[in-house]
C-alpha positions in Angstrom: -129.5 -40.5 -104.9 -127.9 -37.2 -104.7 -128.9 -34.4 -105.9 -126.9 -31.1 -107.0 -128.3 -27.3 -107.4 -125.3 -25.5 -108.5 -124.1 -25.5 -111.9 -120.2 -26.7 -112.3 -117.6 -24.4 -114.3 -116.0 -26.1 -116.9 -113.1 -26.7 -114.9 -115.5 -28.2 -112.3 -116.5 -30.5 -114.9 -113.5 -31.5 -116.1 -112.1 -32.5 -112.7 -115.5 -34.3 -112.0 -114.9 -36.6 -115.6 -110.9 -37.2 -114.5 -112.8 -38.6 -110.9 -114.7 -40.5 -112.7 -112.6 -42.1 -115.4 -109.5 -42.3 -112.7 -107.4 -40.7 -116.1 -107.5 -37.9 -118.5 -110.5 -36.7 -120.1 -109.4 -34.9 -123.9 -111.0 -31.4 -124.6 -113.0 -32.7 -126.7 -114.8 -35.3 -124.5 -115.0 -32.2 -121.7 -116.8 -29.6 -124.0 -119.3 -32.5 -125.5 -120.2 -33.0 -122.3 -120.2 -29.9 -120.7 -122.4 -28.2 -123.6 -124.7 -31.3 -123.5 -125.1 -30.7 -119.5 -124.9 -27.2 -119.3 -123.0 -27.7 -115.9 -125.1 -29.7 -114.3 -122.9 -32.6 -112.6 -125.8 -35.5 -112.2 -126.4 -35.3 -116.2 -122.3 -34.9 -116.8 -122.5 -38.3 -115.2 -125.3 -39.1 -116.8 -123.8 -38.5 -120.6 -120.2 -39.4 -120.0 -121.1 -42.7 -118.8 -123.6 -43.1 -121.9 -121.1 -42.2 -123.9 -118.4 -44.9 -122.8 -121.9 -47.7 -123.0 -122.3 -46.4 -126.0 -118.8 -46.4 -127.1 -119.0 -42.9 -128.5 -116.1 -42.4 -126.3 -113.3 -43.6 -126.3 -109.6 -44.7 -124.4 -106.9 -44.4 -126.1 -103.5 -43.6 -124.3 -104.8 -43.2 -121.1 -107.4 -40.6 -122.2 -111.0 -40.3 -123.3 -111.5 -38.9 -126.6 -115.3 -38.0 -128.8 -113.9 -38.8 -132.3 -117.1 -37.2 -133.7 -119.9 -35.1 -132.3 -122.2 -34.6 -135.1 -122.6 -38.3 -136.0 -125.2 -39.1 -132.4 -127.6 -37.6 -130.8 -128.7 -37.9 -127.1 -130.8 -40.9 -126.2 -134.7 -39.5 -125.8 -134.1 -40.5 -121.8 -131.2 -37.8 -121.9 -132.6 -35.4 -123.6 -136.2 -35.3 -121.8 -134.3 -34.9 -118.4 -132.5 -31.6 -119.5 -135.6 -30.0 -121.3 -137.4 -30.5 -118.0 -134.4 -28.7 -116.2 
């Protein structure tokens, strides 16, 4: 497993979600995450893929989009991890 120490920009983030997903990430689905992370890249991971289980997010014209970020919460797993950070 790797494990990171610095803190990504939001840029940083951003980039990291477009690796992941292999298309466009909507501003939306980059501040949800990057305010849920604070930076951190292992729990961007983390929540974007939860997200897409969880189908929070979703694809729509080659782009991820969070419809709604008031109507969930993190999963207790999630949220444990980045009190403890």
């Amino acid at each position: 497993m790797l494990l990171y120490s610095a803190r990504f920009s939001r840029r940083e983030t951003t980039d990291q979600l477009q690796t992941m997903f292999g298309s466009g990430v909507s501003e939306s689905f980059v501040e949800r995450v990057f305010t849920e992370a604070e930076g951190n890249p292992f729990y961007t991971e983390e929540i974007a893929r939860w997200l897409v289980d969880e189908g929070i997010a979703i694809r729509r014209d080659d782009r991820w989009y969070v419809e709604s970020t008031e109507a969930w919460q993190l999963p207790p797993h999630l949220r444990s991890l980045l009190q403890s950070s």
